[in-house]
C-alpha positions in Angstrom: -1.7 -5.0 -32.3 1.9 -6.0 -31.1 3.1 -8.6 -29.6 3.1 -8.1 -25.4 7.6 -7.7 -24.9 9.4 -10.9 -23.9 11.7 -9.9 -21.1 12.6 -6.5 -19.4 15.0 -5.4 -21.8 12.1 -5.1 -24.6 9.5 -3.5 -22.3 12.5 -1.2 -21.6 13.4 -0.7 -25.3 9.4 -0.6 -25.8 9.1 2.5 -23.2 11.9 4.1 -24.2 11.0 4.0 -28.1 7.6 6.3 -27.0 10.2 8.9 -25.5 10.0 6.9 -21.5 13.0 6.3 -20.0 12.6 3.9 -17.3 15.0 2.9 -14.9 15.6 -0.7 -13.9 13.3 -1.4 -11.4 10.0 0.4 -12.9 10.8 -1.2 -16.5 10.8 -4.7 -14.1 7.4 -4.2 -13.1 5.8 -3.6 -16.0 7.0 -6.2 -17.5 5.9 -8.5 -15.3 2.7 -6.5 -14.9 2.3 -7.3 -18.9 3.5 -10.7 -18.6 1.4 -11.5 -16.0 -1.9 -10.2 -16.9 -2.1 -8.6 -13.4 -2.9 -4.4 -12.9 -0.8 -2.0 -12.4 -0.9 0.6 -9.7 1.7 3.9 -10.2 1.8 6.0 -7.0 4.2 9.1 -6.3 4.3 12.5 -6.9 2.0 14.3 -9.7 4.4 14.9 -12.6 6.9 12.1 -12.5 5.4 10.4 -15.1 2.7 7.9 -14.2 0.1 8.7 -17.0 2.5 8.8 -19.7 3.4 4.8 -18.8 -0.4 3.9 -19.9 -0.2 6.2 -23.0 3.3 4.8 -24.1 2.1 1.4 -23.6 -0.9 1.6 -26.1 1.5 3.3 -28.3 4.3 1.6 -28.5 1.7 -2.1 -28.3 -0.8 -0.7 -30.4 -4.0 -0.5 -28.7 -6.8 1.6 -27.8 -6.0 4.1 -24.9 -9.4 3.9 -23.0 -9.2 6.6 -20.0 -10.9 6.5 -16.7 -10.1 10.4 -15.3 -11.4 10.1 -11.4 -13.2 12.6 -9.4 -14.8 13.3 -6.5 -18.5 12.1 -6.7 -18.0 9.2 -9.8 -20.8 7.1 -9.9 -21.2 3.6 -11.9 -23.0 5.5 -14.3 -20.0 7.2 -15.6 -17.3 4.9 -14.7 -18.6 1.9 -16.4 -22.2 1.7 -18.4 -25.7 3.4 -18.6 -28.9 2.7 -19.7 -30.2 5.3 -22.9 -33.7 5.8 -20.5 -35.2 8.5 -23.3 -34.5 5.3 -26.4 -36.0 2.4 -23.8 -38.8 4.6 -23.3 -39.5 5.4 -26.9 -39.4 1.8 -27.7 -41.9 1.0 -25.0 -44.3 3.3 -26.6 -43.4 2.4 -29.8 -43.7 -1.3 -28.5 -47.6 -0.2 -26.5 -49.0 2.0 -29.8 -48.4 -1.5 -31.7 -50.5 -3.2 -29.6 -48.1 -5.1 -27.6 -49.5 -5.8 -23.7 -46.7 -8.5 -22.9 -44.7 -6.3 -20.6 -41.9 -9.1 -19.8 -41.8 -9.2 -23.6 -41.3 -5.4 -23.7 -38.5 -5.5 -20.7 -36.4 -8.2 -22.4 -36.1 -6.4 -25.6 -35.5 -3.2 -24.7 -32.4 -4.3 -22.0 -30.2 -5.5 -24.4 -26.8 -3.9 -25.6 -28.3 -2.0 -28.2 -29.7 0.5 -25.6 -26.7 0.2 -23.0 -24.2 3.3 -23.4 -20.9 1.6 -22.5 -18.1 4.0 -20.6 -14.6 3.5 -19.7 -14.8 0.4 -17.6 -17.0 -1.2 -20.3 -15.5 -0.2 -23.4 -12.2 -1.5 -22.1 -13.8 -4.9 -21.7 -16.0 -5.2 -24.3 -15.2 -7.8 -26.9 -16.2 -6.5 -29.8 -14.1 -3.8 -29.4 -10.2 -3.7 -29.8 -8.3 -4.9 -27.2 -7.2 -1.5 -24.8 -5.1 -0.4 -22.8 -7.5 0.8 -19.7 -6.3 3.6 -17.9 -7.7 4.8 -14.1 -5.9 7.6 -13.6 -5.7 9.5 -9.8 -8.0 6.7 -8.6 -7.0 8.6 -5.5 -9.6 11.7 -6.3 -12.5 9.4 -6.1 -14.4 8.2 -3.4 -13.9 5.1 -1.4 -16.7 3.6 -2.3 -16.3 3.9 -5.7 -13.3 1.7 -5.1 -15.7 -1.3 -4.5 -17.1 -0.8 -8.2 -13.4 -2.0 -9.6 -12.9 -5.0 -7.6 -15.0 -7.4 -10.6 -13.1 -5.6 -13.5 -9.5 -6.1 -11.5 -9.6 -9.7 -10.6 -11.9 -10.9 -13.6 -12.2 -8.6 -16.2 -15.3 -8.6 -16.6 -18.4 -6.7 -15.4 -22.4 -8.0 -14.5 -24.9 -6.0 -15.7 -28.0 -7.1 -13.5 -30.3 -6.5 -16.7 -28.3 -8.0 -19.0 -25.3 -10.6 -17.5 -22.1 -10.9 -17.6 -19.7 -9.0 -20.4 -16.3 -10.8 -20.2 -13.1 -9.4 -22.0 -11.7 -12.0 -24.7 -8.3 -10.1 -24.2 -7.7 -9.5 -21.4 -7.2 -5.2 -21.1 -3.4 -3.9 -19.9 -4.7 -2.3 -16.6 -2.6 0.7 -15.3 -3.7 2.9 -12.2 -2.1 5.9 -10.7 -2.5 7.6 -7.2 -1.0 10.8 -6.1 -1.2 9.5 -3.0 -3.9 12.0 -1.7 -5.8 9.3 0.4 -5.0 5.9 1.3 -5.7 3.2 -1.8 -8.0 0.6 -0.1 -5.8 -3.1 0.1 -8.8 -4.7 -1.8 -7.4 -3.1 -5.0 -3.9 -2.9 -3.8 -4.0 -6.7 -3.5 -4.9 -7.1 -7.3 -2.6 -5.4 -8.6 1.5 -5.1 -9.2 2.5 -1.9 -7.7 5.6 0.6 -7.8 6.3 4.1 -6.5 7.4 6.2 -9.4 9.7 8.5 -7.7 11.7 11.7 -9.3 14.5 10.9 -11.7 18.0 11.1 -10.8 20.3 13.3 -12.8 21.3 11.3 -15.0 17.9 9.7 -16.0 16.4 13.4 -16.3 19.1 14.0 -18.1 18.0 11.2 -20.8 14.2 12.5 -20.7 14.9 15.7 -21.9 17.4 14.8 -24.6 14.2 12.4 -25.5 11.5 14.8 -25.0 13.3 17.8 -25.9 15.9 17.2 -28.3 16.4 20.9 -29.7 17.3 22.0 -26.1 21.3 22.6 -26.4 23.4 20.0 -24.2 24.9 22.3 -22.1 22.2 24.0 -20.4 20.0 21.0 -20.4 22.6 19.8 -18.0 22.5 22.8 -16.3 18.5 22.7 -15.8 18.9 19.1 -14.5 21.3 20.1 -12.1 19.0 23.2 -10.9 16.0 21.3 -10.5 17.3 18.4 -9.1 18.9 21.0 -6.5 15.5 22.8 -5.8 14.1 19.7 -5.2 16.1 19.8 -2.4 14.3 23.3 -0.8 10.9 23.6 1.0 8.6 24.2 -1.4 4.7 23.5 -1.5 5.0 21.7 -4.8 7.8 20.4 -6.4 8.6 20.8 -10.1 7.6 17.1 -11.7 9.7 15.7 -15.0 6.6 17.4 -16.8 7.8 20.7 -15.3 11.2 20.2 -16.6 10.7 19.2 -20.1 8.4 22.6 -20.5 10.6 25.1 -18.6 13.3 23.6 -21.2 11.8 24.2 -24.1 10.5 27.6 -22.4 13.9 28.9 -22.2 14.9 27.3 -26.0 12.1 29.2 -26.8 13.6 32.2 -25.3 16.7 31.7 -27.3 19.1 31.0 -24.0 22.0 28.9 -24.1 23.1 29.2 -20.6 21.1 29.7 -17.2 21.3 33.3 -15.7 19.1 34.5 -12.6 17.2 37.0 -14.6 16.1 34.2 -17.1 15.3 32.1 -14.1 13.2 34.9 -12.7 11.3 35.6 -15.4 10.1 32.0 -16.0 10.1 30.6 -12.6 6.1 30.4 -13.3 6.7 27.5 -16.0 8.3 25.5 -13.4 6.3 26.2 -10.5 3.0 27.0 -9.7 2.2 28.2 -6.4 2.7 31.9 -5.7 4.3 31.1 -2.4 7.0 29.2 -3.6 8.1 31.2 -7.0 8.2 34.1 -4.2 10.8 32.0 -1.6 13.0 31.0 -5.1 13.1 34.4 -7.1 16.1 36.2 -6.4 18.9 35.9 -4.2 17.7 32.0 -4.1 17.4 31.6 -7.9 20.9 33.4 -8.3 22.2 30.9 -6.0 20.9 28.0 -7.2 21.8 29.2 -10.8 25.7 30.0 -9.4 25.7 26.2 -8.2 24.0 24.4 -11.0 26.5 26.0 -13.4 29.6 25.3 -11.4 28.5 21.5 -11.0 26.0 20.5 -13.9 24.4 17.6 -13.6 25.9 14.3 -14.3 26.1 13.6 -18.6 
């Protein structure tokens, strides 16, 4: 396990070693997010990169990724522990066909850990495992009153079992959570965390990622798919085309052996970078050839 980074520079340096390039202000808050011991909340856009943070982190710090993928309709059950019910009631027979009759005898032995199945939440905690990294990711998709089951692991780290007691992290997990902003994130968890809204790259930053995450992409037209996103960013779609978007539609046309943006390349793989019918409809043709016509006079910014 490394060392948590020192200042901002490192946790830059950190990122950016796992392939994230982080501007100033997000590499801040982590920082001070690791420093301080305190959660992490990531809202903004889907595909701008808040998931990769948490998996670059337990890279590039060397600790278990533990991921908590939300959904409408999570219970405790899956989100943090469960009871094995078919093993408990084995050993109660087991326990009965021995001739045991103490049932308070029976209860206590059979809620102990070895019959708890432990799931995100507890396995992030649990300190006889590795210390994590404890990812909830689109805590968004969940239901509000889910929310309430997070507020113990959040401000304590630590979870009560009401069979069993308390389970207390001995270090302490890097917490980060993302929201695509779908509902409102109640202020009981907002409160416990740090937070930051992870916005689309500029050029130049976009720029960076794909020489990162794409380095056999030629120069010249990665600079002239930065400059055509960035500029159909700019248009009325239903969806925009995230970082992720970018790095495949990228490698797509590396793939495809172009060296240079033309409409007819654009058309053909429009559905790599976006992925509503609607929208691929508004851009292909006469739209695509003028974006192209623009992003090629005036890449984007080396």
């Amino acid at each position: 396990m490394t060392d948590l980074p020192g200042s901002v520079e490192a946790t830059t340096r950190l990122l950016a070693d796992g392939g994230y390039i982080a501007d100033r202000d997000l590499a801040t808050t982590v920082h001070l997010a690791l420093a301080m011991r305190r959660p992490l909340l990531l809202e903004g856009e889907p595909g701008t990169g808040k998931t990769e943070i948490a998996k670059v982190l337990a890279t590039g710090l060397g600790r278990r990724l533990v991921r908590l993928q939300c959904y409408d309709g999570m219970d405790l059950a899956a989100a943090a522990y469960e009871w094995d019910h078919a093993r408990q009631l084995m050993a109660i027979r087991l326990a009965e066909a021995a001739g045991e009759t103490d049932r308070d005898r029976i209860s206590g032995e059979i809620y102990t850990r070895a019959f708890l199945q432990g799931r995100p939440l507890l396995s992030a905690i649990d300190p006889d495992l590795p210390p994590a990294v404890l990812l909830i990711d689109e805590l968004d998709r969940a239901d509000e009153p889910f929310e309430a089951f997070l507020l113990e692991v959040l401000a304590d780290f630590q979870l009560t079992i009401p069979e069993l007691g308390t389970i207390r992290a001995t270090t302490r997990p890097v917490v980060v959570l993302t929201s695509n902003r779908t509902r409102e994130v109640h202020d009981a968890i907002r409160r416990r965390c740090l937070y930051h809204w992870v916005d689309y790259p500029d050029a130049r930053r976009e720029r960076a990622i794909l020489a990162a995450r794409a380095p056999d992409v030629p120069a010249a037209l990665s600079a002239e798919i930065v400059a055509f996103v960035q500029r159909l960013r700019s248009t009325d779609l239903f969806k925009l085309p995230g970082v992720a978007e970018t790095i495949d539609w990228a490698s797509a046309l590396t793939h495809l052996d172009q060296t240079e943006l033309t409409p007819e390349a654009v058309d053909e793989t429009l559905g790599i970078l976006l992925k509503y019918q609607d929208d691929i409809a508004k851009i292909r043709g006469a739209e695509a050839a003028r974006l192209v016509s623009e992003a090629r006079a005036q890449p984007a910014a080396a």
